[in-house]
N, C-alpha and C positions, 0 to 999 in steps of 0.2 A: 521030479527026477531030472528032468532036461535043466532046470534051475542049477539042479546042486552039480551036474555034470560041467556045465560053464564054470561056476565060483571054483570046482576042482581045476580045468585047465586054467582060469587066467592067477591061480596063485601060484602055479609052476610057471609061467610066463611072466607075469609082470612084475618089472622090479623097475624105478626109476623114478619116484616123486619122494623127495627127502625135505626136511623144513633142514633151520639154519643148523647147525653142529654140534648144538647142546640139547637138543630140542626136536623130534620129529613132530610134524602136522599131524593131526586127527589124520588127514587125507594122505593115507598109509601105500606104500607100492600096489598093494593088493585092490584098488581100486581103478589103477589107470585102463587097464586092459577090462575090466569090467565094464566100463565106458566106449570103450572101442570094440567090443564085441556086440555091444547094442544091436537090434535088427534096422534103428533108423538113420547109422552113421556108421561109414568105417574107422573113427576115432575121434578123439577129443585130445588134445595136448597142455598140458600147462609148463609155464615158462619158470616163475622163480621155484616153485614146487617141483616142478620136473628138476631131475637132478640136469641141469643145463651147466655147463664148467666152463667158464672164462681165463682166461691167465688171473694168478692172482697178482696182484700190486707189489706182493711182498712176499715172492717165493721163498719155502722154507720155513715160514713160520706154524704156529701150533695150527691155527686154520687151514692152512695149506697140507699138511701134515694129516688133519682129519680129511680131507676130501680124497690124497691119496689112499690115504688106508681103506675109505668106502669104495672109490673105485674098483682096490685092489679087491676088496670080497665081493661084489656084485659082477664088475666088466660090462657093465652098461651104459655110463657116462655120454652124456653129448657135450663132444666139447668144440665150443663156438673161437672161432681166432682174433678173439677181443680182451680186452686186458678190463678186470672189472673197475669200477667205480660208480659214486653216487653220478658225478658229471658226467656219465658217461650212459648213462640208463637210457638213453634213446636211441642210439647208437645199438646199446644191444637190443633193444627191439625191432630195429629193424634187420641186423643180423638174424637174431633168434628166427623169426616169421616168414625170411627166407628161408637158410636153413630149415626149419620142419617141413615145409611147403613141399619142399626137393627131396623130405627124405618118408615121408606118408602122406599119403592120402585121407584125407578128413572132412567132415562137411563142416563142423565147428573148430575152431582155435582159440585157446582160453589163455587166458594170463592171469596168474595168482598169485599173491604175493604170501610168504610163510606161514604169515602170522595173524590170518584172517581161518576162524572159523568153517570151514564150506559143509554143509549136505548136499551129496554126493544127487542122489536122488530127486529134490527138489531143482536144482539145479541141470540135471537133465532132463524135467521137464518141460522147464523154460527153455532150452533150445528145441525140443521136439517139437513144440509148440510156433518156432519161426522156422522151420526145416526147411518148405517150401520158398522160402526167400533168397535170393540170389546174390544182393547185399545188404546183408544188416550187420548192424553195430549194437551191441547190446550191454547194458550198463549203469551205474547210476548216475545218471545226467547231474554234471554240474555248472555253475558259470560263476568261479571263484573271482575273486578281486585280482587284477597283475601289481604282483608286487617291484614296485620299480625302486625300492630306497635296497641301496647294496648295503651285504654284511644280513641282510633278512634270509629266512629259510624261504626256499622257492623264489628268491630274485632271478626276475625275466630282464636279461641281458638286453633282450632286445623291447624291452616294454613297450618303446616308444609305434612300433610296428601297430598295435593293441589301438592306439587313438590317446587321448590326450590324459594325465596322471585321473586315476582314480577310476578310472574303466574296468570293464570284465570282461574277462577271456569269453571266447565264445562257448557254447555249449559242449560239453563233452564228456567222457565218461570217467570216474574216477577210476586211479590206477591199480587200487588195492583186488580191484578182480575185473575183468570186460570179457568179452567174445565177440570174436569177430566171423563172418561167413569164409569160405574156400577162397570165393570170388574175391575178397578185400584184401585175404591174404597174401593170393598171388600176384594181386596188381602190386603191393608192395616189394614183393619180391624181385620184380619185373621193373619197379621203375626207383629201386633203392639208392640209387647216384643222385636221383631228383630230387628224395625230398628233404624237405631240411629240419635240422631237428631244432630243436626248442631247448631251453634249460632242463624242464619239466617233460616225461617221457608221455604222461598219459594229454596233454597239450600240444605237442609231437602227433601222438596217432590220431588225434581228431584234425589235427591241422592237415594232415593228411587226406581226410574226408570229406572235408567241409563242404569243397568244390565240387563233387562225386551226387551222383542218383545214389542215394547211401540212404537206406531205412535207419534212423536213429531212437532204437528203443528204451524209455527211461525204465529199467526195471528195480523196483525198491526192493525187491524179495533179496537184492545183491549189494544191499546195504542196510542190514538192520544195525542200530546205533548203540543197543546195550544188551545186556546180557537178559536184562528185564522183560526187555523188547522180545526176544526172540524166545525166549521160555514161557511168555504166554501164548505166540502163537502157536509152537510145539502142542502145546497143550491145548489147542483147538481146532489141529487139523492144518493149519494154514503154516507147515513152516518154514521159518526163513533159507535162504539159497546161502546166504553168509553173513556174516557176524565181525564187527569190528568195531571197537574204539575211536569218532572221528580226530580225539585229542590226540591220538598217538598213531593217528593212520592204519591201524591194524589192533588188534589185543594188546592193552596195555599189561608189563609183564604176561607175554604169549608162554613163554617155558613154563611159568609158573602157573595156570589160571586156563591153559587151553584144555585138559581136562575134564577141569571142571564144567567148562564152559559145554564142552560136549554133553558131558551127565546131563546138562539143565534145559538144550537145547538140539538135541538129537531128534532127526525126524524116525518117524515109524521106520522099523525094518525092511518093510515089503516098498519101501515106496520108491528105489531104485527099479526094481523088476516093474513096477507099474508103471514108471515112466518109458523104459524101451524093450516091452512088448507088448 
């Protein structure tokens, strides 16, 4: 009964994780505040999921156009005073993480990108699970190549920073989903003139880190790789935290194929209420 009396308030409260425009995420409004009512957090935030509103590039057009019309029927938009772009993705990260910081209280801070898979559930188990830690970084650990030849996807302007052509960025978590602690978020908020950003946004927040007493947790449940991948472990108990394509950084065709992808790879029902209480 106390179950079903929470799922009734936070669907009249929560409205604000929308995917891109043609397309919502499995990870629907009626989730957000389901997470921030948990007993072991006073919320959880996500960034490109969260309806978060930047200026767009090219006010007035059909996109711009869809974001006012949701605005206009929900009236809950966060809008950040940053003008969007891909060059620009570090930038609003560190905007974003201010902002939330200053405007809730949370013990976790999430960033998701639209077009990745999440269970809800497993997912808040793996924070429950580092609650106690004061800074941790959680994610799936990576140390890609710096790509220094310009005109390439992901050229690092400043490569040469890296060490000599053909080196690897240092460890850090990829950007299609992480979490970060209170503590890491406020220090960025706190010292956001300092740090510098990167080409790359999720190269940015671990550069951020690097120097920091910062717990670095590789967690793989927050990068299952196929569709294959995560529908067998659904189907043994063990399911994945999120679901992505690494060829296409997210679900390849996500509008078309995220459904499905849910049907195949949905964890149990109860396994959000298991993780926070």
């Amino acid at each position: 009964m106390k179950q079903e009396e929470e799922k009734n308030k936070m669907s009249m409260k929560s409205r604000g994780i929308a995917g891109d425009w043609h397309s919502k995420t499995l990870v629907s409004r009626n989730w957000l505040l389901l997470l921030c009512l948990g007993s072991f957090c006073a919320g959880i935030l996500f960034s490109d999921s969260l309806t978060v509103l930047c200026t767009s590039p090219t006010p007035g057009d059909i996109l711009d156009n869809a974001v006012e019309e949701e605005e206009r029927k929900h009236g809950d938009f966060l809008r950040l005073d940053h003008v969007e772009g891909y060059n620009e993705l570090s930038a609003k990260t560190k905007i974003y993480f201010s902002t939330a910081v200053s405007l809730w209280e949370a013990d976790f801070y999430v960033k998701l990108d639209d077009d990745v898979h999440v269970n809800i559930g497993t997912l808040a188990s793996i924070l429950v699970s580092h609650h106690n830690k004061p800074r941790v970084y959680i994610g799936c650990m990576k140390a890609d190549p710096v790509i220094y030849q310009k005109g390439l996807r992901y050229h690092e302007p400043e490569s040469w920073k890296f060490g000599d052509r053909g080196t690897n960025y240092f460890r850090h978590a990829s950007g299609q989903i992480y979490a970060i602690s209170k503590e890491l978020a406020t220090y960025i908020s706190k010292n956001q003139k300092l740090l510098h950003k990167y080409a790359n946004e999720d190269v940015s927040l671990g550069a951020w880190f690097i120097g920091l007493e910062v717990e670095h947790v590789d967690e793989k449940r927050l990068c299952c790789g196929s569709t294959n991948e995560c529908q067998f472990k659904a189907l043994t108990g063990t399911a994945c935290a999120a679901t992505y394509d690494w060829s296409c950084s997210g679900l390849c065709l996500s509008s078309e194929r995220m459904r499905g992808v849910h049907y195949r790879c949905a964890e149990n029902e109860t396994a959000l209420w298991t993780a926070i209480y």
